[in-house]
N, C-alpha and C positions, 0 to 999 in steps of 0.2 A: 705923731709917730707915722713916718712913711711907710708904708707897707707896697711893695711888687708882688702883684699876683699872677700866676702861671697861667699860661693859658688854660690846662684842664682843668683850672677851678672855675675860670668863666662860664666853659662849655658847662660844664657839669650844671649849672646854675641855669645857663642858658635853653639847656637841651634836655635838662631836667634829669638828669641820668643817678638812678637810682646805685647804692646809695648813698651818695654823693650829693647830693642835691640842698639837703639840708643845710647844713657846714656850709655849703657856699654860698647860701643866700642869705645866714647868720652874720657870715663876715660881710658880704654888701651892703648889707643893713647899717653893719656900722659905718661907713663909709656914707653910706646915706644921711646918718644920725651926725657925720660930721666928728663922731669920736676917733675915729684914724683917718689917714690921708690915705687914698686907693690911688695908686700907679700902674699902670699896663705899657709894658714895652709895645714897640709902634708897630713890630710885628705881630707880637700879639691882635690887634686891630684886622689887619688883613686875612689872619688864618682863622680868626670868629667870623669875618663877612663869605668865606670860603665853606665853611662848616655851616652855617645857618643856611644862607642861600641852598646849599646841597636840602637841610634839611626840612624847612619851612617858605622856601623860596624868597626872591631877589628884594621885593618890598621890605619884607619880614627883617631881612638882615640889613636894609639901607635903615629901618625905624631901629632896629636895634646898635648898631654904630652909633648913630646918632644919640640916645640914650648914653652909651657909653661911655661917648665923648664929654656929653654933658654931666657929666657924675666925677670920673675918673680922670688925673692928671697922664702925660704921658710921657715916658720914660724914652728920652732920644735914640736912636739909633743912627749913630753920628760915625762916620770914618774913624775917630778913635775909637768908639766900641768896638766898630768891626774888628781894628788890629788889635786891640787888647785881647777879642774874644780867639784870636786865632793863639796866642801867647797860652791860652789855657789850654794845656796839653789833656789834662786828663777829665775833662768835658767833652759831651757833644756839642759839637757848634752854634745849634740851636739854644742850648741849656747857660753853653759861654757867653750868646749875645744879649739874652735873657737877663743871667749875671752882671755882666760890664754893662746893661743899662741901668739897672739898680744899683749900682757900683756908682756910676755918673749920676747921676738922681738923688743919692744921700739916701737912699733908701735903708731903714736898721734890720728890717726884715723880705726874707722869699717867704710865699705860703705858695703851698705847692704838695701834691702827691707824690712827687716823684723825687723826694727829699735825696737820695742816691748822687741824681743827677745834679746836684750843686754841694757835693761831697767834701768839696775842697774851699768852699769858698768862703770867702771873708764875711760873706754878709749870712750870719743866723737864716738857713732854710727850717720852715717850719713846716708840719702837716695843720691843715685845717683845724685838726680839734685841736692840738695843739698850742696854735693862735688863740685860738678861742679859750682855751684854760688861762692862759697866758692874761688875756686882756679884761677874761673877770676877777684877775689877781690884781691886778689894777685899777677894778673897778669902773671899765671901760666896757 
């Protein structure tokens, strides 16, 4: 199962931010354990090494991309995304690029806090517990 995960469930993981924290490192886990596929749009990537470097400085964030990359598959951010994301009227642009890469990716599911901002979209947005109720329904 391909899962796209929002950038604030990284941070939240990453940056440890309470109470948040938890839920996010339950689902990386899995993704670690190899029970789902973890996808992070390409942006996503850049606004974690923007975020860490702020928070824990420059190494910190180049050891953690790197970790990342090595974990999680990545979700293109290709010229059609772009124009697709522009075509979603009632998204943030951010939220639309987000969408049309998991959209391009096969992605079944968004986990994401910000469930609102993929209101419209085709692909199942989940919250964190949510996922996680979901994938011990599964046995996952």
């Amino acid at each position: 199962m391909k899962i796209l995960f929002d950038t604030n469930i990284i941070l939240d993981l990453l940056l440890k931010r309470d109470p948040f924290h938890k839920d996010a490192h339950m689902l990386v886990s899995k993704v670690e354990a190899g029970e789902i596929s973890g996808y992070l749009c390409a942006t996503t990537i850049t606004t974690i090494h923007y975020f860490v470097t702020k928070q824990q400085g420059k190494e910190s964030a180049m050891h953690t991309i790197d970790s990342l990359l090595k974990l999680f598959e990545v979700a293109n951010v290709t010229r059609a995304v772009l124009i697709d994301a522009l075509e979603v009227n009632d998204y943030d642009y951010e939220d639309s690029v987000l969408y049309k890469s998991a959209y391009h990716a096969g992605a079944s599911f968004i986990v994401t806090r910000d469930k609102k901002g993929f209101g419209k979209s085709d692909i199942p947005a989940l919250a964190p517990k949510e996922l996680l109720d979901l994938l011990k329904g599964l046995n996952l």
